[in-house]
C-alpha positions as CSV (number, residue, x, y, z in Angstrom):
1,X,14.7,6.8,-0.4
2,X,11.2,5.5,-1.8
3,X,10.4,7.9,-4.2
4,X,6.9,8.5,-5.6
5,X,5.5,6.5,-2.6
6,X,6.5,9.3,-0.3
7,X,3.7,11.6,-0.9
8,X,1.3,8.9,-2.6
9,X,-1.7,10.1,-0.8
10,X,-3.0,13.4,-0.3
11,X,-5.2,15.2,2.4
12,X,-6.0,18.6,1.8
13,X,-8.7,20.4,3.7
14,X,-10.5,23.5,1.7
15,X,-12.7,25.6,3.0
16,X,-12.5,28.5,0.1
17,X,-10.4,31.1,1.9
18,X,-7.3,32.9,-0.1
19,X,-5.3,30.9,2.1
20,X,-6.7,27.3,0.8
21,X,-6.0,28.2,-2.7
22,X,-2.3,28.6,-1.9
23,X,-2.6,24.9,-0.2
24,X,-4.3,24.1,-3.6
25,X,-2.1,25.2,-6.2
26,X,0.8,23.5,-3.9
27,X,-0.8,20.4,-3.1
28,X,-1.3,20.4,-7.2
29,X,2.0,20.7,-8.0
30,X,3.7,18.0,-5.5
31,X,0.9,15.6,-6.7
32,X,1.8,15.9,-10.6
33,X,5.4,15.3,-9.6
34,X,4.8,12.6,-7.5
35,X,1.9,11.2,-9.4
36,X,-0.1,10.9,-5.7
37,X,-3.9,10.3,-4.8
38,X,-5.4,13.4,-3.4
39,X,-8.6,13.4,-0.9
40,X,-9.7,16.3,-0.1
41,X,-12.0,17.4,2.5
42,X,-14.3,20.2,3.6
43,X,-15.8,19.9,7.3
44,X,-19.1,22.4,7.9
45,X,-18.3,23.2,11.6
46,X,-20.9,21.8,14.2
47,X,-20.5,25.6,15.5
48,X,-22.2,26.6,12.6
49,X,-25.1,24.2,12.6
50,X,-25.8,24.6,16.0
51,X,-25.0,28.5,17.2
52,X,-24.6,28.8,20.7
53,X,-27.1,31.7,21.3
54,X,-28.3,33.3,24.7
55,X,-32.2,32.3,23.3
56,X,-33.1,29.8,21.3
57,X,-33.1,30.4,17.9
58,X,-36.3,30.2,15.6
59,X,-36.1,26.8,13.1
60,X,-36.7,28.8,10.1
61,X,-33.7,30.8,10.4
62,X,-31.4,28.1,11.6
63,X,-32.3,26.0,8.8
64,X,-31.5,28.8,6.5
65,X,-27.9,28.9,8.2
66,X,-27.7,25.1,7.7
67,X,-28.3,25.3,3.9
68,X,-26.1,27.9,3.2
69,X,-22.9,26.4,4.9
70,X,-24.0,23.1,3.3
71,X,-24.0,24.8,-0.4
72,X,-21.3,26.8,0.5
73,X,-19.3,23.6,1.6
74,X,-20.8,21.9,-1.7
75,X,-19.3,24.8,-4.0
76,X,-16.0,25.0,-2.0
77,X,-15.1,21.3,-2.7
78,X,-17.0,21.3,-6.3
79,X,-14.1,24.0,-7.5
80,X,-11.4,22.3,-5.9
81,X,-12.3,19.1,-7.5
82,X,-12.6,20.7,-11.0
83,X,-9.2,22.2,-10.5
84,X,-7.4,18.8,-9.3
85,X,-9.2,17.0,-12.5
86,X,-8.3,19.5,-15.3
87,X,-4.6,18.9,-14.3
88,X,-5.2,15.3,-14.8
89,X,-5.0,14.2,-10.7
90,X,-6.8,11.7,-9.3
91,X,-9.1,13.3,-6.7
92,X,-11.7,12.0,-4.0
93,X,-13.9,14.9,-2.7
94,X,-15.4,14.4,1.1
95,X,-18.0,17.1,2.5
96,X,-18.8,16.5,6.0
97,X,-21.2,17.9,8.4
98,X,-21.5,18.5,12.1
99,X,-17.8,17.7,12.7
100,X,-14.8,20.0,14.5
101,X,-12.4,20.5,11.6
102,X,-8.8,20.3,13.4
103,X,-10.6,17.1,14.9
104,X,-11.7,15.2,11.9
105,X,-8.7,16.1,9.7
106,X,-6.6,14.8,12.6
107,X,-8.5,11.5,12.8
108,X,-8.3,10.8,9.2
109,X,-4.8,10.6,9.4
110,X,-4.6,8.4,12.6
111,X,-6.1,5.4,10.0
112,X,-2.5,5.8,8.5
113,X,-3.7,6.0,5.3
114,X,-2.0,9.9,4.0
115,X,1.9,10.5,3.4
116,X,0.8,14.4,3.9
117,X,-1.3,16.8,4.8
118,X,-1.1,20.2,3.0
119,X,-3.0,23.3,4.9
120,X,-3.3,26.6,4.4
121,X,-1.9,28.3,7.1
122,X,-5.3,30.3,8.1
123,X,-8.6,30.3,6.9
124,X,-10.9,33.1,5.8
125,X,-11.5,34.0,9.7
126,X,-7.8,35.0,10.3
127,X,-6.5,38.3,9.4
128,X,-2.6,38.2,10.0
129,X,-0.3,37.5,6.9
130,X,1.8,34.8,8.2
131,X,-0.3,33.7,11.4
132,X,-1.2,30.0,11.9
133,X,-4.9,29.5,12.6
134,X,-6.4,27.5,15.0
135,X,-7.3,24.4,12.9
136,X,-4.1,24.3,11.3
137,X,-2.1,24.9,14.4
138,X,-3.9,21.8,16.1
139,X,-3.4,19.7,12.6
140,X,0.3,20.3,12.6
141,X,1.0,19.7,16.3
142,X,-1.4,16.1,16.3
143,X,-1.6,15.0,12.7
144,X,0.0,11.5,12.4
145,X,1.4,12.0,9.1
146,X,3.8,15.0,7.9
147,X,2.1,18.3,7.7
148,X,3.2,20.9,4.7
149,X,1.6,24.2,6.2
150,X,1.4,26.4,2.5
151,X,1.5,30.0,3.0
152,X,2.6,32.7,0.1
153,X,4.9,30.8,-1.9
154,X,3.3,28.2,-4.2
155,X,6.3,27.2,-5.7
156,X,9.5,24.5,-4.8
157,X,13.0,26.0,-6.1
158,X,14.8,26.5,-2.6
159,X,14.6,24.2,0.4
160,X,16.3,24.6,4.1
161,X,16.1,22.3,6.5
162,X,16.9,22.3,10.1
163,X,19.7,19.5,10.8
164,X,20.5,18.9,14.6
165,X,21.7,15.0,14.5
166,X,17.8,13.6,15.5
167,X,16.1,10.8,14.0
168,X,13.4,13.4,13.4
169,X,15.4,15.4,11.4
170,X,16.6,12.6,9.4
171,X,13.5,11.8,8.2
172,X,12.5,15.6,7.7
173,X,15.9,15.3,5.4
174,X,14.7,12.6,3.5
175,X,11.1,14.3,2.8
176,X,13.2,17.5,1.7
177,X,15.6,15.5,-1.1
178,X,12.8,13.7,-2.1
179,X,10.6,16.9,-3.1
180,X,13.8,18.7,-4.0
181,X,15.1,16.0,-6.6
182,X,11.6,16.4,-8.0
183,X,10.8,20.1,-8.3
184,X,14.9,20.3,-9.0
185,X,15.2,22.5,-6.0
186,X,18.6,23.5,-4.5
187,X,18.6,22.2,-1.0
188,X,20.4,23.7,2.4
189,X,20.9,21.9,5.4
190,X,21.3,24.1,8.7
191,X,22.3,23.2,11.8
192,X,22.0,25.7,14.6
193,X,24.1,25.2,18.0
194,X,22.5,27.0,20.9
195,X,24.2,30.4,21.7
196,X,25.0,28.9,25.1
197,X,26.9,25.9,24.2
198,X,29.0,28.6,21.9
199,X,29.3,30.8,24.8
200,X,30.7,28.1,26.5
201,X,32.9,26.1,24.4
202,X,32.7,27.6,21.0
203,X,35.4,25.1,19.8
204,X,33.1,22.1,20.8
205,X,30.2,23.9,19.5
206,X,31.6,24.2,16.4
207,X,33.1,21.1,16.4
208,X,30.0,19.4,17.3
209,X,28.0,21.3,14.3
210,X,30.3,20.2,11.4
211,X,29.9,16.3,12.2
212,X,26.3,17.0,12.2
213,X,26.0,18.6,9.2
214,X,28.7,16.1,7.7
215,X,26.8,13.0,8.6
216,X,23.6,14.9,7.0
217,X,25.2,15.8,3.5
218,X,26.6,11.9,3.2
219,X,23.3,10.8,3.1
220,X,22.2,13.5,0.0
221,X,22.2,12.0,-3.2
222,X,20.4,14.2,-6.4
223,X,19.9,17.1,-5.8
224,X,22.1,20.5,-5.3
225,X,22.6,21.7,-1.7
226,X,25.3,23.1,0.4
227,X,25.7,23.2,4.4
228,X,25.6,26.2,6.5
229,X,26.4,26.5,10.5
230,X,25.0,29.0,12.3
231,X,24.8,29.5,16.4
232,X,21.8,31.2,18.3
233,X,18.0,30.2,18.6
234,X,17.4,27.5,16.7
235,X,14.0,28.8,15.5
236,X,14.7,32.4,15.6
237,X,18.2,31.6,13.3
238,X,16.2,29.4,11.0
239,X,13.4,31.7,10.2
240,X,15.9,34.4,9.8
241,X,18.0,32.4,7.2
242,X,14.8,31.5,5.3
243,X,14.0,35.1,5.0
244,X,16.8,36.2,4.1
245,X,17.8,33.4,1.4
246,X,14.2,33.9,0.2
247,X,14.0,30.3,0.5
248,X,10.5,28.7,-0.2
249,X,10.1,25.6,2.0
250,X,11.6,24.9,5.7
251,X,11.4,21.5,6.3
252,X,11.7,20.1,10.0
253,X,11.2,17.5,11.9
254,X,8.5,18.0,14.6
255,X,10.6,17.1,17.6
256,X,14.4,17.3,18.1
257,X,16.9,16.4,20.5
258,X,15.5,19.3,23.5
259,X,11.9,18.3,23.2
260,X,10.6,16.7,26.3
261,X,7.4,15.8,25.5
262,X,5.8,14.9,21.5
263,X,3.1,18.1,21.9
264,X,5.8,20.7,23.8
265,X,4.3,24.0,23.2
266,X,7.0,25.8,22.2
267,X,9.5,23.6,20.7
268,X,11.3,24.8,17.6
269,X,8.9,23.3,15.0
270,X,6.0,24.7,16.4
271,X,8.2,28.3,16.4
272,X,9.0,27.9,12.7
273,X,5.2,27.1,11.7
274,X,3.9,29.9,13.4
275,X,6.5,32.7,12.3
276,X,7.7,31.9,8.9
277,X,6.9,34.0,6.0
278,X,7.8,30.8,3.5
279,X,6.1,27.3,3.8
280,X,6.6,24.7,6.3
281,X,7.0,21.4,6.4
282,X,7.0,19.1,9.6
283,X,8.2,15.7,9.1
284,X,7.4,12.8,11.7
């Protein structure tokens, strides 16, 4: 475990929705516990700057467009910055213009410089509750770095995470002690066998489960937790069990043992970010 250096530096994109103050208030609280470096970032869409109109549109009114995204983008990132300062973090504020969002956001983390990204999970655009919008849907599946996708809860006091004997989810474990020690957060690891395994050889599956989950809880040191075993979907069951513990934080790795390919549409973390009602975090 490397403590403090886990989530030293920050990105956070804002763009002023409801959503992005969650991400704020979040991203605010994991940086005073870990004492981290937060950048964040607003990205005026090149959509907006240049509307793709049937007829050409007159200058006057496009450059009216232009300045108000541009002052909106200013205002956006001039609260956020005020927020992160009053609690005493240290805070970098980027505006940038003509750029695809989910693009540039993804980018700056390929220079390996951020520990985590913190989203909100839709921005003013999006209407469902729990959806995942389109920039932060592309962030979580490509970002280099680990993704914390902040939807209602703002707060750290319960934390599952999805055990299944990967490397992913070993380091998706680590992440998960690390912010539970901090936020002194009672921790539950979960391992899910497939229902067709069960079906099978429920004895194996079983079997199979508790040595998984056994190897996990040897490496937990700090904090509070407890194992659980459950058999069905992996998503479906772990979204269920969040819900119903009224946990606040999943925390998964982005690929496990079943995924064939690093992007697999489909896979169980991408399941998990799109349908749970609590926070997600995807470890790589």
């Amino acid at each position: 475990m490397k403590g403090e250096s886990y989530f030293e530096n920050i990105l956070l994109p804002v763009d002023g929705s409801h959503q992005c103050l969650h991400a704020e208030e979040l991203a605010v609280t994991v940086a005073k516990k870990f004492r981290s470096k937060v950048t964040m970032v607003h990205v005026v869409p090149h959509a907006f700057l240049h509307p793709r109109e049937p007829h050409p549109m007159p200058e006057a009114v496009a450059k009216e467009i232009t300045g108000w995204f541009l002052q909106h983008g200013k205002k956006v990132v001039g609260e956020a910055e005020m927020l992160f300062r009053t609690e005493g973090i240290e805070v970098n504020a980027e505006l940038i213009e003509y750029a695809d969002p989910a693009e540039t956001i993804i980018q700056k983390t390929e220079s390996g410089k951020y520990d985590l990204v913190v989203i909100g999970n839709r921005g003013e655009s999006e209407a469902e509750t729990f959806s995942l919008g389109s920039v932060a849907d592309k962030v979580s599946r490509h970002a280099e770095c680990p993704v914390l996708i902040v939807k209602e809860k703002t707060k750290i006091s319960k934390v599952l995470v999805g055990i299944d004997g990967s490397e992913n989810a070993e380091k998706a474990l680590e992440h998960a002690v690390e912010l539970a020690e901090k936020h002194k957060a009672k921790v539950t690891l979960l391992n899910v066998q497939e229902s067709k395994i069960f079906g099978l050889k429920p004895e194996v599956a079983k079997e199979l489960g508790d040595y998984v989950l056994s190897d996990a809880a040897a490496k937990v040191k700090g904090v509070e937790f407890k194992t659980l075993l459950e058999f069905g979907n992996p998503a479906e069951t772990i979204i269920e069990v969040a819900e119903k513990g009224n946990y606040d934080l999943i925390v998964v790795g982005n690929r496990g043992l079943s995924s064939v390919k690093r992007f697999f549409l489909g896979s169980v973390s991408d399941d998990i970010s799109h349908h749970a009602k609590c926070s997600v975090l995807i470890v790589r």
